[in-house]
C-alpha positions as CSV (number, residue, x, y, z in Angstrom):
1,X,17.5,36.4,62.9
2,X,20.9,34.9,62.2
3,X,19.9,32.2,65.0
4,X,16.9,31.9,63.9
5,X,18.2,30.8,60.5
6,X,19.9,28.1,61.9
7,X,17.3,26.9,63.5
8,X,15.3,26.6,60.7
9,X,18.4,24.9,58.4
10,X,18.5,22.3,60.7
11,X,15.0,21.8,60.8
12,X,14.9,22.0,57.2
13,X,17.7,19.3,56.8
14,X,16.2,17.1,59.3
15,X,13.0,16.8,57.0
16,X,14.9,16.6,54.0
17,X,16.8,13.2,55.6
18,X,13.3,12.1,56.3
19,X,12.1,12.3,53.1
20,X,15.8,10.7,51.4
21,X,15.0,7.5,53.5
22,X,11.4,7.3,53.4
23,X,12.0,7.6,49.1
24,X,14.8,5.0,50.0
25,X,12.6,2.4,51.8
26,X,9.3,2.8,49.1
27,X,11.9,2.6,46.4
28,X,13.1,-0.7,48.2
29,X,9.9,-2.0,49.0
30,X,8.4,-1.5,45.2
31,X,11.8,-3.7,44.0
32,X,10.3,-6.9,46.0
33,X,7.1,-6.9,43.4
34,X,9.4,-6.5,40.3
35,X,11.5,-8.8,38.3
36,X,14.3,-10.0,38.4
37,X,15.5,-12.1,41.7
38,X,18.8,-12.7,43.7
39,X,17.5,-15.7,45.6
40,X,21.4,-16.9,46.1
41,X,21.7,-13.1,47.5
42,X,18.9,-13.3,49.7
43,X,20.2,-16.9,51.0
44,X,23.3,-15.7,51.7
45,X,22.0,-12.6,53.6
46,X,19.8,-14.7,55.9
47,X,22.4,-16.9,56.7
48,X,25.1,-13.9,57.4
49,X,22.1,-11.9,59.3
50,X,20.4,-14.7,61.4
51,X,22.6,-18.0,61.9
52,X,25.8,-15.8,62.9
53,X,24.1,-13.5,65.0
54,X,22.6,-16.1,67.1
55,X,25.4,-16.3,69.8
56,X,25.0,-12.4,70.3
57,X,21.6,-12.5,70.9
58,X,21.8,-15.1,73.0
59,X,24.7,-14.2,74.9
60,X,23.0,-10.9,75.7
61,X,19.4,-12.1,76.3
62,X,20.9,-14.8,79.0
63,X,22.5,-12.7,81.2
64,X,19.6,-10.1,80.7
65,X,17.1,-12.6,82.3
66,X,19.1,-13.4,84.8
67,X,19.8,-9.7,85.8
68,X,15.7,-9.1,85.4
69,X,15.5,-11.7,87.7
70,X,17.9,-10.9,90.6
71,X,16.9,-7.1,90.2
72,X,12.4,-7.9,90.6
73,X,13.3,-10.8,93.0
74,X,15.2,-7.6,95.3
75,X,12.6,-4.7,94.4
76,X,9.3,-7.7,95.1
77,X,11.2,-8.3,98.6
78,X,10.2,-4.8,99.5
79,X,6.8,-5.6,99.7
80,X,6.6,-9.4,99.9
81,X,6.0,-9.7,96.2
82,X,9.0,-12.0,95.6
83,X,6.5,-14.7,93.5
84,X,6.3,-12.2,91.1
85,X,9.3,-13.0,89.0
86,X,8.5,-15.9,86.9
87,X,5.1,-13.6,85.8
88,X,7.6,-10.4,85.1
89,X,10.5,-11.9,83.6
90,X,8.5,-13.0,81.3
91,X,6.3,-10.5,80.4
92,X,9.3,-8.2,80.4
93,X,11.3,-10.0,77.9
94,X,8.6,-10.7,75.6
95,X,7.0,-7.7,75.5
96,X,9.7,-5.5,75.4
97,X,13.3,-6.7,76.3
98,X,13.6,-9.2,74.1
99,X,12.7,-7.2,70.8
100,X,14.6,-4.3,72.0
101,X,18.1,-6.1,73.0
102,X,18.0,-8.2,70.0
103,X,17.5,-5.1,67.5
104,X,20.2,-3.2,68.9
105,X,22.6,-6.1,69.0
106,X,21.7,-6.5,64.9
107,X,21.9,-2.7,64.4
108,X,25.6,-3.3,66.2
109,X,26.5,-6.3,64.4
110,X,24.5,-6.2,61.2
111,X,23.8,-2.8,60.1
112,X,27.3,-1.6,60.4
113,X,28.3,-4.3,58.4
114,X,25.9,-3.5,55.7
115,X,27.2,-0.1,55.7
116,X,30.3,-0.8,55.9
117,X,30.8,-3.3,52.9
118,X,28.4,-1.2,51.0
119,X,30.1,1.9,51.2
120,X,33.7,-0.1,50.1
121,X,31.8,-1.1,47.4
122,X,31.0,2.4,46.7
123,X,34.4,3.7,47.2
124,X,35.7,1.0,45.0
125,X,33.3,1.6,42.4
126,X,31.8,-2.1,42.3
127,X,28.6,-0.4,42.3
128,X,29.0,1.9,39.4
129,X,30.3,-1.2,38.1
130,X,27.0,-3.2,38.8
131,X,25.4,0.1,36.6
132,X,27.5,-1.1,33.9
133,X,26.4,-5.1,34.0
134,X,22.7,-3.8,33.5
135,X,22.1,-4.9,37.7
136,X,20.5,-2.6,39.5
137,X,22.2,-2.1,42.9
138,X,19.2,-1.7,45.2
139,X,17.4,-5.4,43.5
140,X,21.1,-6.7,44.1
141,X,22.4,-5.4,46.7
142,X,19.6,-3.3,49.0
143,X,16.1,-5.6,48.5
144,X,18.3,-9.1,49.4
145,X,19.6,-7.6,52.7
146,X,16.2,-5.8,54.2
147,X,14.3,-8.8,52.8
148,X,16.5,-11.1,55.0
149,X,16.4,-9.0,58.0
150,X,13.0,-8.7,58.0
151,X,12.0,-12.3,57.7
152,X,14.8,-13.7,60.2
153,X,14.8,-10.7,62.8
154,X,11.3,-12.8,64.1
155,X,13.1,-15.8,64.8
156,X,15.9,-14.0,66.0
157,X,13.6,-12.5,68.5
158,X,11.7,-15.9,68.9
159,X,15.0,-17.6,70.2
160,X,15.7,-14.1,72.2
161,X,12.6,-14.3,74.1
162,X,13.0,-18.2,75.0
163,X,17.0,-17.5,76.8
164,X,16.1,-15.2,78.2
165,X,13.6,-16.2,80.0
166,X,15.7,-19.8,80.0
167,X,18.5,-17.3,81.9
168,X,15.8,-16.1,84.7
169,X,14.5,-19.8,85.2
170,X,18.4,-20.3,85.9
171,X,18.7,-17.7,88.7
172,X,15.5,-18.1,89.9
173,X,15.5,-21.7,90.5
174,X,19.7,-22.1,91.2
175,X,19.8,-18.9,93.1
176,X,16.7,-17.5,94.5
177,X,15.0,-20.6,95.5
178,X,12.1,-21.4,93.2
179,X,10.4,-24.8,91.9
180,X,11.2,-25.3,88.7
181,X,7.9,-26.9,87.9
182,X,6.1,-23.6,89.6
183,X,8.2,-21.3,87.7
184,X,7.3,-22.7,84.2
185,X,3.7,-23.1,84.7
186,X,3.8,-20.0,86.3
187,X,5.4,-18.5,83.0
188,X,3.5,-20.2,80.7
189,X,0.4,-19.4,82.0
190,X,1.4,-15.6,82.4
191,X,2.3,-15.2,78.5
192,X,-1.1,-14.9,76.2
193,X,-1.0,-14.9,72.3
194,X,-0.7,-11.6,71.8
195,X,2.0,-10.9,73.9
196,X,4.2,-13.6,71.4
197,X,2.5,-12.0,68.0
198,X,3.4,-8.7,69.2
199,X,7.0,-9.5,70.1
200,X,7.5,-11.2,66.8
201,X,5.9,-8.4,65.1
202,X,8.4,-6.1,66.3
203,X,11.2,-8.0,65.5
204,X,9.9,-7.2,61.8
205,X,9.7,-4.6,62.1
206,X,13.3,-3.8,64.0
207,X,15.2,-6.2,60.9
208,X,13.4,-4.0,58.5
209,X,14.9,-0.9,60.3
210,X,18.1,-1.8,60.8
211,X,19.0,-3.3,57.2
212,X,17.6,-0.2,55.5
213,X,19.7,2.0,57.6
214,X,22.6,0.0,56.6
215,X,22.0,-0.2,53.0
216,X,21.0,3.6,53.1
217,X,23.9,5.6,54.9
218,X,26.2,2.4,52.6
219,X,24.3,4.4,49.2
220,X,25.5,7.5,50.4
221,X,28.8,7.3,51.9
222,X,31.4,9.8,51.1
223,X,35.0,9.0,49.3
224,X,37.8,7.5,50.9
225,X,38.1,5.9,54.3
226,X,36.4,8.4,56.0
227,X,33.2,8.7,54.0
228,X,33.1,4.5,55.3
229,X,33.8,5.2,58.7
230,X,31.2,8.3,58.6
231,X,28.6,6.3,57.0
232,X,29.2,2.9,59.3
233,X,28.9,5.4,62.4
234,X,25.7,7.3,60.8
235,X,23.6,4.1,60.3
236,X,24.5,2.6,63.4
237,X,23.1,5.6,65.1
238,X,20.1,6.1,62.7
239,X,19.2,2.4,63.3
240,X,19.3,2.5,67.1
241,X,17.1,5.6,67.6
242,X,14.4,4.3,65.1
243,X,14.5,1.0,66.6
244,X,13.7,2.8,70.0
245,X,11.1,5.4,68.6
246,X,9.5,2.6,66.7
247,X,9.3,0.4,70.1
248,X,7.7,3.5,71.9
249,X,5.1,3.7,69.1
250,X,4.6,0.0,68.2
251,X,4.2,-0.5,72.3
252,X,1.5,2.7,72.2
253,X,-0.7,0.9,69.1
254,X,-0.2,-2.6,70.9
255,X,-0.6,-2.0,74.3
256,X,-2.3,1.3,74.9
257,X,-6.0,1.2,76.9
C-alpha cells in the first residue's frame, strides 16, 4: 500500500503542475485582451528573443543541413537513390528539423534567461515591488515576453528552414557532386504550401512554449541562489519536453492520413 501511495502522490503532483501552468498560460493569454500595454516591453523582448538568437539558429541549422545531407546522400547510395537529397533535405528541415532545432536552441538560450532574470527579480523582491507601483507582474513582465516569442519564433524558424537547407545545397553541390540549378528546382519544387504554413505554425507554437515555461518556473522560484538555479534548470527541461510532445502531436494533426 505504502508503494502504492507513492505512486499515486506522484501522479497526483504531476496533475497538480498541469493544472498550475495551464491556469498560468489562460491567465497570460486573458492579459493580451486587457488594458494597459508595455509596448516598449514587448519591443525590447522581440529584439532580445529574435535578433540575438539569430546566429544560434543559424549556426545550428547550417551544419544540420549539411550533416542531413552527407548522412541521405550515404543511406540513398545503398539503393541508388542518391538524387534523393535535394527532395529530403528539404522536406526534412521544413517539416520537422527546422522547427524542432530552433525551439530547443530558444528553450536553451531564451527560456533560461527568462527564468533566470525573473527569478532574481523575485529573490530581490522587484516583483513584490512592481505589486507596490500598482503594475501587475504577469501584464509587465510575463504577457511582453510570450507575446514576443510567439510572434518572432515564426521568423526565427523561417530563417531556420532557409540555412539549412542553404547548408545542404553547400555539401551537395561542393561535396557530393550536384548541379546547383538541379538542386534548387529540385527543392523548390519538392516543398508545397502547407509544408511552409505548417513549419511556421509550429514555430508559434514552440515560442509560445518556451517563454511561458520561462516566465512560469521564474514566478515560482525558491529563495536564494538555489531556488534560481532550480527554477532556470526546471524550465529548461519543462520547455524541451513540451516542445517535443507538442511536435509529436502538432506532426499527428498535420500530417496524419
Amino acid at each position: 500500500m505504502t508503494f502504492l501511495a507513492a505512486i499515486g502522490a506522484v501522479v497526483l503532483g504531476f496533475l497538480a503542475s498541469i493544472g498550475r501552468v495551464t491556469q498560468f498560460g489562460i491567465e497570460t493569454v486573458s492579459h493580451l485582451f486587457r488594458p494597459p500595454y508595455y509596448p516598449r516591453e514587448v519591443g525590447h523582448a522581440l529584439l532580445q528573443i529574435g535578433y540575438f538568437s539569430l546566429p544560434v539558429v543559424g549556426l545550428t541549422t547550417i551544419f544540420t543541413g549539411g550533416a542531413l545531407a552527407l548522412q541521405i546522400y550515404a543511406g540513398g547510395a545503398r539503393f541508388s537513390a542518391e538524387a534523393v537529397v535535394p527532395q529530403i533535405v528539404a522536406i526534412g528541415m521544413v517539416r520537422e528539423l527546422g522547427p524542432v532545432l530552433v525551439g530547443l536552441m530558444i528553450a536553451a538560450r531564451v527560456t533560461s534567461s527568462i527564468a533566470a532574470e525573473i527569478a532574481t527579480m523575485k529573490v530581490t523582491e522587484q516583483i513584490d515591488a512592481l505589486v507596490t507601483l500598482s503594475t501587475n507582474p504577469m501584464k509587465y513582465l510575463t504577457l511582453p515576453r510570450v507575446l514576443a516569442a510567439t510572434l518572432v519564433m515564426p521568423v526565427l524558424v523561417a530563417v531556420g528552414n532557409i540555412i539549412g537547407i542553404m547548408g545542404g545545397y553547400l555539401v551537395g553541390v561542393n561535396s557530393l557532386g550536384f548541379n546547383a540549378g538541379t538542386y534548387i528546382r529540385n527543392t523548390i519544387d519538392f516543398l508545397e504550401p502547407s509544408d511552409i504554413a505548417t513549419s511556421l505554425a509550429k514555430g508559434a507554437v514552440f515560442g509560445f512554449l518556451a517563454a511561458l515555461m520561462g516566465c512560469f518556473f521564474g514566478m515560482q522560484s525558491g529563495r536564494g541562489a538555489q531556488g534560481v538555479g532550480r527554477a532556470t534548470k526546471s524550465a529548461v527541461v519543462a520547455a524541451s519536453v513540451l516542445i517535443l510532445a507538442a511536435n509529436f502531436i502538432l506532426t499527428q494533426l498535420f500530417f496524419a492520413a
